[in-house]
ROSE-4610 file (N, C-alpha, C; in Angstrom, 1 decimal, always signed):
// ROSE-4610
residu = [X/X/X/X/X/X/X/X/X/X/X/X/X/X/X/X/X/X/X/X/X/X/X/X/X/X/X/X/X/X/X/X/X/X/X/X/X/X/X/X/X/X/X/X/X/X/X/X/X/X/X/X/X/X/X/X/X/X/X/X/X/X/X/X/X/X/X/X/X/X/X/X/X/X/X/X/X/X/X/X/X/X/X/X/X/X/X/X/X/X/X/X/X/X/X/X/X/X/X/X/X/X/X/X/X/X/X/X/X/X/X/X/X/X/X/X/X/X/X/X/X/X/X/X/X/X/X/X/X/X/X/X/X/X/X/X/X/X/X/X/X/X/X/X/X/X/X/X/X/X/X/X/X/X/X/X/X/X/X/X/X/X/X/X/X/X/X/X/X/X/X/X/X/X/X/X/X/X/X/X/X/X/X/X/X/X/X/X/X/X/X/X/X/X/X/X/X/X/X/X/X/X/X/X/X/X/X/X/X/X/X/X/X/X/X/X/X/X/X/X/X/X/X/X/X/X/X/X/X/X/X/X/X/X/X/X/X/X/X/X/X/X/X/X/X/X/X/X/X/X/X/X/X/X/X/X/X/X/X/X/X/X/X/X/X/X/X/X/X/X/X/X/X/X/X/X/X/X/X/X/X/X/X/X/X/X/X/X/X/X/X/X/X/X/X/X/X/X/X/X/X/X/X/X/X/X/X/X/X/X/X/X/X/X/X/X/X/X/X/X/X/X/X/X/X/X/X/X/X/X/X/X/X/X/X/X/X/X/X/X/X/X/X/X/X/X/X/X/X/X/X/X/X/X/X/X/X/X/X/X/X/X/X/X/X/X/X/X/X/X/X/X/X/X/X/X/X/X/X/X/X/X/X/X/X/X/X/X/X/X/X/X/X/X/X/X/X/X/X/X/X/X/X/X/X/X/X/X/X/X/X/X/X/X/X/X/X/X/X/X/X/X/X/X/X/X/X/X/X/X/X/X/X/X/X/X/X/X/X/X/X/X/X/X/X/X/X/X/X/X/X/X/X/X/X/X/X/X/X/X/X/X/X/X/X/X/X/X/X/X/X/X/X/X/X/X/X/X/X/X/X/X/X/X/X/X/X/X/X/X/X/X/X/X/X/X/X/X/X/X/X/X/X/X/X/X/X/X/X/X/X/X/X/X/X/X/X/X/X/X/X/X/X/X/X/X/X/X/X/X/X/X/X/X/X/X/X/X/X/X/X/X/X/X/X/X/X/X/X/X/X/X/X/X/X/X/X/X/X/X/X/X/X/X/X/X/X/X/X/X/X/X/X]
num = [1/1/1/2/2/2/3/3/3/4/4/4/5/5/5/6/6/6/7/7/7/8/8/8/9/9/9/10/10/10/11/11/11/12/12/12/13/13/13/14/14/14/15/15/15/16/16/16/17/17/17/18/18/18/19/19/19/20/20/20/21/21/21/22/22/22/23/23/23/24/24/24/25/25/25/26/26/26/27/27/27/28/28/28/29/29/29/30/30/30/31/31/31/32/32/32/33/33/33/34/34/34/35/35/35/36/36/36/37/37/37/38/38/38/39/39/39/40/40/40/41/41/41/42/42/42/43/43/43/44/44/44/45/45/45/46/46/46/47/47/47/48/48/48/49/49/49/50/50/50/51/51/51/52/52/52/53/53/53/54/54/54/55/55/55/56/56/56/57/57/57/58/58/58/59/59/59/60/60/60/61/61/61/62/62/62/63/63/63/64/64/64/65/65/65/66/66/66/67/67/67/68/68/68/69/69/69/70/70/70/71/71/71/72/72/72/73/73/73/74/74/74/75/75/75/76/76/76/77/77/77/78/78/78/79/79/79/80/80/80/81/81/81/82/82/82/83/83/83/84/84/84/85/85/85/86/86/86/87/87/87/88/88/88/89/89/89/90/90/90/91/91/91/92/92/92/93/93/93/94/94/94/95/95/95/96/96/96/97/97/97/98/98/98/99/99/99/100/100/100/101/101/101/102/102/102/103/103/103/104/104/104/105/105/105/106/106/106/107/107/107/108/108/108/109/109/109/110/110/110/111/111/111/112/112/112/113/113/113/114/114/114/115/115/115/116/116/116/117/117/117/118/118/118/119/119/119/120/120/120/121/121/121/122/122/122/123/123/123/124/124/124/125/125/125/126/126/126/127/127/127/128/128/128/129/129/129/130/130/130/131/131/131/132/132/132/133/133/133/134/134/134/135/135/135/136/136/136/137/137/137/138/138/138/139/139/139/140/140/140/141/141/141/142/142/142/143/143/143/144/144/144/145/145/145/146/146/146/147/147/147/148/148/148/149/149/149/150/150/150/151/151/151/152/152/152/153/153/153/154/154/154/155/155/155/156/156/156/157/157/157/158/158/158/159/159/159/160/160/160/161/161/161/162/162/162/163/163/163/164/164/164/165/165/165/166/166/166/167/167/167/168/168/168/169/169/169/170/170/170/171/171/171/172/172/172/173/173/173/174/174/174/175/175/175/176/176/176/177/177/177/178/178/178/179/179/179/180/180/180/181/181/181/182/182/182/183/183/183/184/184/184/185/185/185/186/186/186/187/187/187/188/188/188/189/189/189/190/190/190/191/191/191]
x = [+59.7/+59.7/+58.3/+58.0/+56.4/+56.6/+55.1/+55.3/+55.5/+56.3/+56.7/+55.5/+54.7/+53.4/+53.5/+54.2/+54.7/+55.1/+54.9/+55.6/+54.7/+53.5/+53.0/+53.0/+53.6/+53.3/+54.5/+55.6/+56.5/+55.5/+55.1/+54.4/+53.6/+53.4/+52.5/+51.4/+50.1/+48.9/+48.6/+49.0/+49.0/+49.1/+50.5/+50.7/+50.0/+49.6/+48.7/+47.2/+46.8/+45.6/+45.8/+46.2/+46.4/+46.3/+47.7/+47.6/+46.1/+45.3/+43.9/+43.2/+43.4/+42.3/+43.0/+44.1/+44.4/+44.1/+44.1/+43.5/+42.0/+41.3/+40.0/+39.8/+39.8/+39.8/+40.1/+41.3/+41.6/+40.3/+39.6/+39.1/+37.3/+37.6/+35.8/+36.1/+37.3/+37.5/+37.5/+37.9/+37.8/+36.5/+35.7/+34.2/+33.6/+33.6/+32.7/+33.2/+34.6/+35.3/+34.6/+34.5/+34.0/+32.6/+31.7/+30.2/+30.3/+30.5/+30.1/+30.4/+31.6/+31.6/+31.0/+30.5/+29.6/+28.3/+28.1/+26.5/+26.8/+27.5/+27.8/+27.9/+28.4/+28.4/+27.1/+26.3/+25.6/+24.2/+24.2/+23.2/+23.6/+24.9/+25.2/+25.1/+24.9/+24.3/+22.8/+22.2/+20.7/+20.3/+21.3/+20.5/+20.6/+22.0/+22.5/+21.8/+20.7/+20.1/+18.7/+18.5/+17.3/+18.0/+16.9/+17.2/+16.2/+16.5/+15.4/+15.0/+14.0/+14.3/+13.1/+13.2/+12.0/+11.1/+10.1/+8.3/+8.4/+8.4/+8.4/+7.5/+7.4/+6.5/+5.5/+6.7/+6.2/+7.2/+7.0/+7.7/+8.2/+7.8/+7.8/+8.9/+9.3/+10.3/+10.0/+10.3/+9.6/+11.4/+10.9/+12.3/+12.2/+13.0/+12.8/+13.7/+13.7/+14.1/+13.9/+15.2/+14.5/+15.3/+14.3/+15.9/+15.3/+16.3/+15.9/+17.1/+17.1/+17.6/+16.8/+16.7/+16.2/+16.6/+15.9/+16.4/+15.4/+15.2/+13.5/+14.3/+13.7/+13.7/+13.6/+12.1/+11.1/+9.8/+9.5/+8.0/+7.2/+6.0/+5.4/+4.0/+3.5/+1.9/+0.9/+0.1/-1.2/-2.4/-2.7/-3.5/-5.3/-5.5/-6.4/-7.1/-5.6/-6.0/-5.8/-5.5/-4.9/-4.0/-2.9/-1.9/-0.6/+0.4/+1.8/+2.2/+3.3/+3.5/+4.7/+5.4/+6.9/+7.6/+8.5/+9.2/+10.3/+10.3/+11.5/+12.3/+13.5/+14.4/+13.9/+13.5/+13.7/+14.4/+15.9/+16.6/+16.3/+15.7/+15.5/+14.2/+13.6/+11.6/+12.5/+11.6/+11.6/+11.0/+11.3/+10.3/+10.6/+9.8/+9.9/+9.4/+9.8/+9.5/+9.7/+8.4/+8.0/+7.5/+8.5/+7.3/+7.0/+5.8/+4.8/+4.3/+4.5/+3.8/+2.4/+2.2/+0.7/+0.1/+1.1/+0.8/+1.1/+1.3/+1.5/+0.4/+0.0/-0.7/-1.2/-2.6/-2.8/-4.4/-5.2/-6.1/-6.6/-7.6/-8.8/-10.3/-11.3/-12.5/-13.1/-13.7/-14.9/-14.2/-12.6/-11.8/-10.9/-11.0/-10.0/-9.3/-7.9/-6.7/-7.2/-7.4/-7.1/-5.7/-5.7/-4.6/-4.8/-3.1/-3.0/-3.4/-3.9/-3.7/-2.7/-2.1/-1.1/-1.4/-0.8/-0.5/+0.8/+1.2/+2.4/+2.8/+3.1/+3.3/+1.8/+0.8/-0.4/-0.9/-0.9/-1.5/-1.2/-0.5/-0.7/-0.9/-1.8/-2.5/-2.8/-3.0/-3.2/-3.3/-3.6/-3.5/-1.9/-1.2/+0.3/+0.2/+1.3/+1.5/+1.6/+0.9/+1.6/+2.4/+3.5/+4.4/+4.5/+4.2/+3.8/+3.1/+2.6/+2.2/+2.6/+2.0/+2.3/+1.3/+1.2/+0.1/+0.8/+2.2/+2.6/+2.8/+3.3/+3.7/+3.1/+3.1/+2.7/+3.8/+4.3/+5.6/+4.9/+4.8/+4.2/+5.3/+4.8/+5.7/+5.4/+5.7/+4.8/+6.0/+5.7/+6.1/+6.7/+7.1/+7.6/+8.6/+8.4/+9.2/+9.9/+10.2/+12.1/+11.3/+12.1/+11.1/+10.2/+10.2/+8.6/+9.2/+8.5/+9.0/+8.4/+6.4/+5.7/+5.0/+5.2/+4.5/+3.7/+2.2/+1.4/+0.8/+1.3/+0.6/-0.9/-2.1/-3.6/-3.8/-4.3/-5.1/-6.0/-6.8/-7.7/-8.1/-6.4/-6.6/-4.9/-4.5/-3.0/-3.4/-2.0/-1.5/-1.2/-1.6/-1.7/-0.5/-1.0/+0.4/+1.2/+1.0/+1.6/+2.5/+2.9/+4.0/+4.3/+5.3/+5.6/+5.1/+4.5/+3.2/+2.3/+2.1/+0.9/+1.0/+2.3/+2.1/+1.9/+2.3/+2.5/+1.2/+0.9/-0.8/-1.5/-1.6/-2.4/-2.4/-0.9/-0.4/-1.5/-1.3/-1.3/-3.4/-3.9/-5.2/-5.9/-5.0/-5.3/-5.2/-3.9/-3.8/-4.8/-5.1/-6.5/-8.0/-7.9/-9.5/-8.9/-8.2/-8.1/-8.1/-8.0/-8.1/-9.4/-9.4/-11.2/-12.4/-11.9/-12.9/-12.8/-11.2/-11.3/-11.8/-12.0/-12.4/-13.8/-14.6/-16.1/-16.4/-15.8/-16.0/-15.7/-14.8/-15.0/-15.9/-16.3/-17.2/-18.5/-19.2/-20.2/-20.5/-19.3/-19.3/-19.5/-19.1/-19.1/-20.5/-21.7/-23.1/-24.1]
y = [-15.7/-14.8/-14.4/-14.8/-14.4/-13.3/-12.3/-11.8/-12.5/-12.0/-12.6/-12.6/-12.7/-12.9/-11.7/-10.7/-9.8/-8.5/-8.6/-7.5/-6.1/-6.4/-5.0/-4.4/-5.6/-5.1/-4.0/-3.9/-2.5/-1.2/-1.0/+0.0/+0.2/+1.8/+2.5/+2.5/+2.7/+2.2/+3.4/+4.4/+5.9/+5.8/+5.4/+5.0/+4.0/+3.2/+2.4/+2.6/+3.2/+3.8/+4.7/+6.2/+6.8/+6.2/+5.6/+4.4/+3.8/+3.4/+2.8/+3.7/+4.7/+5.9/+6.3/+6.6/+7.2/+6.2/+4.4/+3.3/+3.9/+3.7/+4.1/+5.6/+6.9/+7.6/+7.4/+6.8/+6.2/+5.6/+5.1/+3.6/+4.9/+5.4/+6.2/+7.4/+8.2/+8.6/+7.7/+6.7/+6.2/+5.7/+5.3/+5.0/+6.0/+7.0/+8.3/+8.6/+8.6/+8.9/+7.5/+6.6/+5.2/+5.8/+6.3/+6.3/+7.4/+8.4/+9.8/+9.6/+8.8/+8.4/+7.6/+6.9/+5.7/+6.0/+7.3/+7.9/+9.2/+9.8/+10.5/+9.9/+8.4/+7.8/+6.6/+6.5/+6.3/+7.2/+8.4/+9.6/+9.7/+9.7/+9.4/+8.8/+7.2/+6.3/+6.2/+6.3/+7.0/+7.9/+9.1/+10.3/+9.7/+8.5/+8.3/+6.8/+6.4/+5.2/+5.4/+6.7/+7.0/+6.3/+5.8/+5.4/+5.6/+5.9/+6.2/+5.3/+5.2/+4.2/+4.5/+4.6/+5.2/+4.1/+5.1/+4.0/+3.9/+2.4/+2.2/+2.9/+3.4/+3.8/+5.2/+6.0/+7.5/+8.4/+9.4/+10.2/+10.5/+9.8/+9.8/+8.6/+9.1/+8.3/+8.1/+7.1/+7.3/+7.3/+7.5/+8.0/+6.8/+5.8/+4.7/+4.2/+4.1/+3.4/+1.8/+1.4/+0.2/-0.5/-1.0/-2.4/-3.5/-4.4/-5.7/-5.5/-6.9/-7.0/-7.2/-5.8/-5.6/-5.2/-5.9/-5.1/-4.9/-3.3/-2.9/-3.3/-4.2/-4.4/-3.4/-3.4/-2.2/-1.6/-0.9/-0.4/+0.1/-0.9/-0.2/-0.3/+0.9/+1.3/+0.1/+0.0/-0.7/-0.1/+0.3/+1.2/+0.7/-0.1/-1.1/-1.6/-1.6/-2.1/-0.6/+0.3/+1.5/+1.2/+0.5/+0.0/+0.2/+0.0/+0.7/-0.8/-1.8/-2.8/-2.9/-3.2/-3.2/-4.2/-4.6/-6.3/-6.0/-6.8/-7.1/-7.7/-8.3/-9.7/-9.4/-9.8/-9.8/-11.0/-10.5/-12.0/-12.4/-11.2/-11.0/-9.7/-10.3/-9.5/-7.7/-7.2/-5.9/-4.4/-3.1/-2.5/-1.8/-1.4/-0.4/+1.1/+1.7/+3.4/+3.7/+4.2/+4.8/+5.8/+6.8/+8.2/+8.3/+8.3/+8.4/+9.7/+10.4/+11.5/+11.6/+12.4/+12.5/+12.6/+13.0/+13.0/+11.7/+10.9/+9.4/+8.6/+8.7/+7.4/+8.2/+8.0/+8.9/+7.7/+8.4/+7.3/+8.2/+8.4/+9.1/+9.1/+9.6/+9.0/+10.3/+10.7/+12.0/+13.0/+13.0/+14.2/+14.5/+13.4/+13.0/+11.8/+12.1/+10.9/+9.7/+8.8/+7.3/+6.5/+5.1/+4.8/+4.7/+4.2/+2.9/+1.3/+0.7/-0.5/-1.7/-2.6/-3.0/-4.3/-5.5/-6.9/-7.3/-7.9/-8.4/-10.0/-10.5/-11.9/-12.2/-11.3/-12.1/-12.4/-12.4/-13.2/-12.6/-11.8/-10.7/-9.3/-8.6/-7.4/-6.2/-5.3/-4.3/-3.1/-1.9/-0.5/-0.1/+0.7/+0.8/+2.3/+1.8/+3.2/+4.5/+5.7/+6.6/+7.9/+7.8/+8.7/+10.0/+10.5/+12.1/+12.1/+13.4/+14.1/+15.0/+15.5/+17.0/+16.9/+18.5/+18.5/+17.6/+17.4/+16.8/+15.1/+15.3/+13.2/+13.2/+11.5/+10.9/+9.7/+10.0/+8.3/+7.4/+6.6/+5.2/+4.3/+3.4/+2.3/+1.2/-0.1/-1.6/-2.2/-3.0/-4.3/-5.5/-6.3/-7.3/-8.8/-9.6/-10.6/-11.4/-12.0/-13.0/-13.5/-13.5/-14.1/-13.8/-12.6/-11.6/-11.3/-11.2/-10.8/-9.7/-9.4/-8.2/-7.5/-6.6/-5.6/-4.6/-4.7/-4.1/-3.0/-1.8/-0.5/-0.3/+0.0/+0.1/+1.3/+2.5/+4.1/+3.7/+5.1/+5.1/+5.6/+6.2/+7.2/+6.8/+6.8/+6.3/+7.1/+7.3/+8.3/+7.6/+7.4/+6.0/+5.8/+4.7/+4.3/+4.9/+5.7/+6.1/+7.0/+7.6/+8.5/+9.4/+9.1/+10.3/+9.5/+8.7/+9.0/+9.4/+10.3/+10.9/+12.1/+12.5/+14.0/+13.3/+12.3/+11.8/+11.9/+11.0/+10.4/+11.8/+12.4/+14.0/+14.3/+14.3/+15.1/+14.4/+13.3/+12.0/+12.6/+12.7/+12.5/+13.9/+14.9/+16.4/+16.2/+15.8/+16.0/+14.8/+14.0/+12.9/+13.5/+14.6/+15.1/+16.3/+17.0/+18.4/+17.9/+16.8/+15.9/+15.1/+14.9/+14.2/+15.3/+16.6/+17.6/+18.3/+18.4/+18.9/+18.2/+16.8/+16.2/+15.9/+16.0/+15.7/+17.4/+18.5/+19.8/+19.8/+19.2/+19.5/+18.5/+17.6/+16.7/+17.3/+17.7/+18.8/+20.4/+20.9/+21.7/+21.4/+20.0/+19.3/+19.0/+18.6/+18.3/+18.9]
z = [+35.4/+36.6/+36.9/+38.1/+38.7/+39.7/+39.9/+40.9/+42.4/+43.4/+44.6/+45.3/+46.5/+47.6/+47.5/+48.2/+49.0/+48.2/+47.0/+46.2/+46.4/+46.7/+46.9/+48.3/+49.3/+50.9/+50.5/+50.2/+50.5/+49.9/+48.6/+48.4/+49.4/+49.7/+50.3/+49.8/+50.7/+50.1/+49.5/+49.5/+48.8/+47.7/+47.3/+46.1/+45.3/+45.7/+45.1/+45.0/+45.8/+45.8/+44.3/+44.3/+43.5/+42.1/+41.9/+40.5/+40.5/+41.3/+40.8/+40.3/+41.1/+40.6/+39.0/+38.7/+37.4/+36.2/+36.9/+35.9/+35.9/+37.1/+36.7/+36.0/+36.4/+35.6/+33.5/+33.5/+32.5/+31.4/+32.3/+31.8/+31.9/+32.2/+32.0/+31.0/+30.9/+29.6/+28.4/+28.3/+27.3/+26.8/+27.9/+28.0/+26.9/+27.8/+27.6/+25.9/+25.4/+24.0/+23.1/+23.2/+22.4/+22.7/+23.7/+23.6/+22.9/+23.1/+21.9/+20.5/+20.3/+18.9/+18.2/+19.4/+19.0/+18.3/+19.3/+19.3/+17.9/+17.6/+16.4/+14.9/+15.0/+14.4/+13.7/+14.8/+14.6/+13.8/+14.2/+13.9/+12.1/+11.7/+10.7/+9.8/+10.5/+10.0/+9.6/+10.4/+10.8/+9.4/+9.3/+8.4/+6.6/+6.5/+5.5/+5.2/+6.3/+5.8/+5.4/+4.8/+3.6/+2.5/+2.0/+0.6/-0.5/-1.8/-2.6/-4.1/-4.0/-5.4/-6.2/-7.8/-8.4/-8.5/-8.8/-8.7/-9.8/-10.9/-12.4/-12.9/-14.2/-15.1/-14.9/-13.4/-12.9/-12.9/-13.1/-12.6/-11.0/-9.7/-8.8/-8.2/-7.3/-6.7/-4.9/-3.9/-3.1/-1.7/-1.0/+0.3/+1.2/+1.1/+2.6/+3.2/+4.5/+5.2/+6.3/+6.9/+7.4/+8.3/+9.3/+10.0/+9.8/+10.2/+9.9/+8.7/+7.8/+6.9/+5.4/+5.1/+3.6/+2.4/+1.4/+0.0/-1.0/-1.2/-2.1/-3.1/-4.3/-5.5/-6.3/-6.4/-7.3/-6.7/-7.1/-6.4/-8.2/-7.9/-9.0/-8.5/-9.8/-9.4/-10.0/-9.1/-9.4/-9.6/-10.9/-11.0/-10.8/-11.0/-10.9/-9.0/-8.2/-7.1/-6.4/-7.1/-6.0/-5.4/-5.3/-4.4/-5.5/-4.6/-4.6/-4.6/-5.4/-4.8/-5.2/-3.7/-3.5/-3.3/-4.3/-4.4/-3.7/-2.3/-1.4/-1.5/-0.7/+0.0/+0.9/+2.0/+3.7/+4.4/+4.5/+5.0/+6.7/+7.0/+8.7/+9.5/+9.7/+10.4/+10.6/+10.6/+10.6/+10.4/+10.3/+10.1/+8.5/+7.9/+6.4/+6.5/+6.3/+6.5/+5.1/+4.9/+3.4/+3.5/+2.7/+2.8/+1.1/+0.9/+0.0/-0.6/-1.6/-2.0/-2.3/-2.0/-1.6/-3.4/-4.3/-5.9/-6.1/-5.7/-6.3/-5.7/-4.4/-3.4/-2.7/-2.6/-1.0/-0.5/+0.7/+1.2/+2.2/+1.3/+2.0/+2.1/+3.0/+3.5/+3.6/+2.9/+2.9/+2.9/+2.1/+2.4/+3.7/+4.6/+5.5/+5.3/+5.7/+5.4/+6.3/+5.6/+6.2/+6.4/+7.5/+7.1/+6.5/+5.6/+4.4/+5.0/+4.4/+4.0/+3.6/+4.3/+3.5/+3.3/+2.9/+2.5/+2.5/+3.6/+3.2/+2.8/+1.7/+1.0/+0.8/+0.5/+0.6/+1.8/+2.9/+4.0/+4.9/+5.9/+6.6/+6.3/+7.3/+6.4/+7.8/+7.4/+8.8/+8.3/+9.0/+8.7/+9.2/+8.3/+8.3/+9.6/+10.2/+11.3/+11.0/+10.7/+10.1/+11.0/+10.9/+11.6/+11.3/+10.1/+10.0/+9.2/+8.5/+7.4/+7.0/+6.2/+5.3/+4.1/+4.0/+2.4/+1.4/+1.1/-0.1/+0.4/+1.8/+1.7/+3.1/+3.2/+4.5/+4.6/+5.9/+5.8/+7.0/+6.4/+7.3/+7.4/+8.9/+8.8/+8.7/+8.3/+7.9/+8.5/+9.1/+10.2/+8.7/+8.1/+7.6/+8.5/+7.8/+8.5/+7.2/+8.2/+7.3/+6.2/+5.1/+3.7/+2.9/+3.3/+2.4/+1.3/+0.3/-1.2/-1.8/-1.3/-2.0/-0.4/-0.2/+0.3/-0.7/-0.3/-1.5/-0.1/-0.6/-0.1/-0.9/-0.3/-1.0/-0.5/-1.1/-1.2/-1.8/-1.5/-2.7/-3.6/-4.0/-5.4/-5.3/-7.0/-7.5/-8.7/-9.1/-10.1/-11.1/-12.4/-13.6/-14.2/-14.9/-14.3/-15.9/-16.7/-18.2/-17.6/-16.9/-16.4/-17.4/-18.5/-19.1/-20.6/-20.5/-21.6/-21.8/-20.9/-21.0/-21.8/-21.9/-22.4/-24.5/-24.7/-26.2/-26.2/-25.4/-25.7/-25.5/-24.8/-25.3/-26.4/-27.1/-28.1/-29.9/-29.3/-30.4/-30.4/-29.1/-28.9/-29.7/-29.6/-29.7/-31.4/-31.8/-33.1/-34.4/-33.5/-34.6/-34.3/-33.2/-33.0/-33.8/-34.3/-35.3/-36.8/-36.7/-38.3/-38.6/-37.3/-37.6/-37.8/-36.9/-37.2/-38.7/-38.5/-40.2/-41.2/-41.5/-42.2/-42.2/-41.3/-41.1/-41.6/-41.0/-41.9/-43.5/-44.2/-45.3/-45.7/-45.6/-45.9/-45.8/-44.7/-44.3/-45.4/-46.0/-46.6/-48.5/-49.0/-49.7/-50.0/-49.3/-49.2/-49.3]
C-alpha cells in the first residue's frame, strides 16, 4: 500500500502547514537538549581528564592532562641534566599539559622564570608554552606526535633525586659525625 498522487491535495494547507511547524519546533528542541548535554558532558569530561602520576624516587607527584592519544608511563627526576623525564605511548600527535611544582622543577634566569626546555624522542626540541603560574607551580604545554616514547622537561634547578632518603641519610650522617668526634675527643684527652 503506497501513498496515492493526491493524498495531500484534500488537506488544508493550514493544516499541514501547522504539522510542519510542530515537526520543526520538535526537531530544534531536541537540537538544543542533545547540545546542552553535550556541552555539560563534556565540561565533565574536561574537569575529570586531570590525571596524576607520581615523580619516581620524590615525594612529589605532578597533575596532567592531554589530547591526542596518550599514556604517561612514569616521570622521573634527572638530577644530573635538571630535567623531569617522562616515558610515554603516543598512539596519535597531540598536546601534554603539565603542571609542575615549582619544589620539584623550576627554570630560571637572574631570578626570573624562564621557559622550560623540552626534547621530545631526542630530536625535536623547543621552549614549552607556559599557560600559567603561581609561587608554588607553573603548567606548561608540549606539543608531541604519534610514536614518542620520552619527553624530557630541562630547568635549571631539580629537587634530588633521594626523596625520602634523605631524612635516613641525615640521620646515618649526624650519628658517624657524633662518634667520630667522640672518638678523636677521647683519643685527644688520652695524649
Amino acid at each position: 500500500m503506497g501513498l496515492h498522487a493526491n493524498a495531500f491535495q484534500s488537506a488544508t494547507p493550514l493544516v499541514f502547514m501547522s504539522f510542519s511547524w510542530l515537526v520543526m519546533i520538535g526537531i530544534l528542541i531536541s537540537a538544543s537538549v542533545f547540545l546542552s548535554s553535550n556541552v555539560s558532558a563534556q565540561e565533565q569530561t574536561n574537569a575529570a581528564s586531570n590525571k596524576i602520576i607520581n615523580v619516581t624516587n620524590t615525594k612529589f607527584s605532578i597533575q596532567y592532562n592531554n589530547t591526542g592519544d596518550l599514556k604517561v608511563l612514569s616521570v622521573k627526576p634527572d638530577v644530573q641534566a635538571k630535567s623531569l623525564v617522562i616515558n610515554i605511548q603516543a598512539a596519535k600527535e597531540g598536546l601534554l599539559t603539565v603542571t609542575l611544582p615549582r619544589e620539584l622543577i623550576d627554570d630560571k634566569d637572574r631570578g626570573a622564570d624562564s621557559p622550560f626546555f623540552f626534547v621530545i624522542g631526542g630530536y625535536i626540541s623547543g621552549d614549552a608554552k607556559e599557560n600559567s603560574k603561581t609561587p608554588t607551580q607553573r603548567i606548561i604545554t608540549i606539543p608531541f606526535i604519534a610514536g614518542t616514547h620520552v619527553i624530557v622537561i630541562t630547568g635549571t634547578q631539580i629537587v634530588p633525586e633521594f626523596g625520602e632518603m634523605a631524612p635516613i641519610t641525615l640521620a646515618v650522617m649526624v650519628v658517624l659525625s657524633i662518634f667520630v668526634l667522640s672518638t678523636r675527643n677521647k683519643l685527644t684527652c688520652r695524649s
